[in-house]
N, C-alpha and C positions, 0 to 999 in steps of 0.2 A: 754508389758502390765503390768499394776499397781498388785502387790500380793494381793489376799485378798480382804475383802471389808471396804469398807470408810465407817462411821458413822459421819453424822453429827449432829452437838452441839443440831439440833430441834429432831433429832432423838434419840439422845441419853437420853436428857430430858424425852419424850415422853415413851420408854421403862423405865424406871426407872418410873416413875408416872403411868404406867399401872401394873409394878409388885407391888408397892406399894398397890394401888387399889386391886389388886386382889387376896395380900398375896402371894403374890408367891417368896417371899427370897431367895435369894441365886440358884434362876433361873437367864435362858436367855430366850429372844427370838428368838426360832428356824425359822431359815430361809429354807425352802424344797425348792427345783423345782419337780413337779408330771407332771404324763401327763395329761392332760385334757384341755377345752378350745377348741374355733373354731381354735387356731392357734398352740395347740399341748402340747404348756407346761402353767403350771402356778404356780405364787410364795403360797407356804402355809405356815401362821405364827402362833408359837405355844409357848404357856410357854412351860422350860424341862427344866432339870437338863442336862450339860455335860455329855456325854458319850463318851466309849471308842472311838476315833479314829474321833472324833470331832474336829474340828477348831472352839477356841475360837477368838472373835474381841471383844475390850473393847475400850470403850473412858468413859472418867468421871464416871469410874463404872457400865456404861452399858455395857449387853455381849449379844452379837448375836453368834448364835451357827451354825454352816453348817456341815453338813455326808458331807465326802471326793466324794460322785458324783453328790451332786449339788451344789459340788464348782466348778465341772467343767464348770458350765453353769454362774457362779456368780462371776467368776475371775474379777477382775477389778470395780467391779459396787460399784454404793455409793448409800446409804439409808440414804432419807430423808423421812422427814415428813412435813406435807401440812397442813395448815389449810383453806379452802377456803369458800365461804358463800356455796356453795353448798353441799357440803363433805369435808369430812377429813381422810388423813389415809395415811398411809407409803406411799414412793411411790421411784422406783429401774431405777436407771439410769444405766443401765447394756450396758456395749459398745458389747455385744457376740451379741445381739439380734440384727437379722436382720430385722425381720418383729414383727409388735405385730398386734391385734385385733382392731379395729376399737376404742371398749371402754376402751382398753389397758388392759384388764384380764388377755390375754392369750399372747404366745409370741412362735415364731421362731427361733433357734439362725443356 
């Protein structure tokens, strides 16, 4: 299994023009896994600052930030980002998850 997570070049765009927008400098985007959801867990994203005991991922300047136990559920996965006429917004091809939710919310691994 692949260390870490993957950021792709739409993803990485994408946060970088969100912390712009929102002044949030010399942040990342925190990636969580929480419980909730019909299917038990689901991803939570948040501006932050690094903290101790964080794992930083950077591509082109962008940083996504992970707590060492929901990296245990986000080993391997790649974040992209989607733009489609319907919606838009990250979206985690996480190879741990065995099941997700019908609307894809929530997730099993």
């Amino acid at each position: 299994m692949a260390a870490g997570i993957m950021i792709t070049e739409r993803a990485a765009e994408r946060i970088k023009e969100l912390i712009a927008a929102e002044k949030k400098e010399g942040q990342g985007l925190r990636v969580k896994v929480v419980g909730g959801g019909c299917s038990g867990l689901q991803y939570r994203l948040d501006f932050d600052a690094p903290k101790g005991g964080d794992r930083v991922f950077e591509k082109d300047g962008a940083k996504v930030l992970v707590d060492m136990k929901s990296l245990l559920y986000l080993n391997g996965t790649e974040l992209d980002y989607k733009e489609e006429l319907m919606a838009s917004g990250f979206v985690f091809q996480n190879p741990n998850v065995k099941r997700a939710c019908g609307c894809g919310a929530s997730f099993t691994v």
